[in-house]
C-alpha positions as CSV (number, residue, x, y, z in Angstrom):
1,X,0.0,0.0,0.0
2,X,1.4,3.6,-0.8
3,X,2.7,5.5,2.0
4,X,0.0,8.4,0.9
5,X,-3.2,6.0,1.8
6,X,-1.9,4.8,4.8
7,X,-4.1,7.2,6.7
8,X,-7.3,6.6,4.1
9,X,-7.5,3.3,5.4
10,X,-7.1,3.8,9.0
11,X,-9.7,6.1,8.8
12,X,-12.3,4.3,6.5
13,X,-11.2,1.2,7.8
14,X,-11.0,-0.4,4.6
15,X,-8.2,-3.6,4.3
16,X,-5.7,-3.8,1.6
17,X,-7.7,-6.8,0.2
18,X,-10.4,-3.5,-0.2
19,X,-9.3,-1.7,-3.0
20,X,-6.2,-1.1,-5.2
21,X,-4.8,2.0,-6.7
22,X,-4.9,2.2,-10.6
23,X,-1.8,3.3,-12.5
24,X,-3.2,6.8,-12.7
25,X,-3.5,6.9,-8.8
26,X,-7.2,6.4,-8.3
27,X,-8.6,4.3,-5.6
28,X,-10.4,1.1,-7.8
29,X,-12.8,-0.7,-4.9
30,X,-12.7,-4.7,-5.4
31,X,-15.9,-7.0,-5.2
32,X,-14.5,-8.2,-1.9
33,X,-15.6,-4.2,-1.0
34,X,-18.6,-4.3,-2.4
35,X,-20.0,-7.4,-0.9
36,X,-18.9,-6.3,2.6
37,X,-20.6,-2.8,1.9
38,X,-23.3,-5.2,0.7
39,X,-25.5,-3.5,-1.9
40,X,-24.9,-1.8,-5.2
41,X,-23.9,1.6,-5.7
42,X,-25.4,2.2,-9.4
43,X,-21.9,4.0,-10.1
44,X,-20.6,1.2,-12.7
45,X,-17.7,0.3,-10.2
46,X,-15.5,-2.0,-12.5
47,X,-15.6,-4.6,-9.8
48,X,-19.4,-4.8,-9.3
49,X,-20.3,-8.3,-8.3
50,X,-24.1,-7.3,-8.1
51,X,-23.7,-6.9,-12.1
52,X,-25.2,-3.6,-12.5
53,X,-24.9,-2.3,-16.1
54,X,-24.6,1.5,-16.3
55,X,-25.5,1.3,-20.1
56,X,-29.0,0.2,-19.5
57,X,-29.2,1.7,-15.9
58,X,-30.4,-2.3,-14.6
59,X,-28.7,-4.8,-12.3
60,X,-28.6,-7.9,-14.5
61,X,-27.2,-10.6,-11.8
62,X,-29.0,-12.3,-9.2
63,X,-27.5,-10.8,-5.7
């Protein structure tokens, strides 16, 4: 984890298994996030496991 989020996740208490940063430096949230958080967003969060497609605005997977 980057020395510059080491406060983020102390005070969001998110894991390291939580979320990943993307080349570019943003914070990318994993299914293993989303699941604990336990419902979908409706962002089109590229790990969605609840299968929302922001296209068609519709959750397309079973939860």
């Amino acid at each position: 984890m980057s020395d510059d989020f080491i406060g983020f996740s102390k005070r969001s208490n998110l894991t390291e298994e939580d979320y990943y940063l993307s080349e570019e430096g943003y914070i990318i949230f994993t299914d293993a996030y989303h699941l604990k958080r336990g419902y979908c967003c409706k962002s089109g969060c590229k790990h969605c496991p609840y299968g929302f497609d922001k296209k068609t605005n519709e959750i397309k997977k079973d939860q």
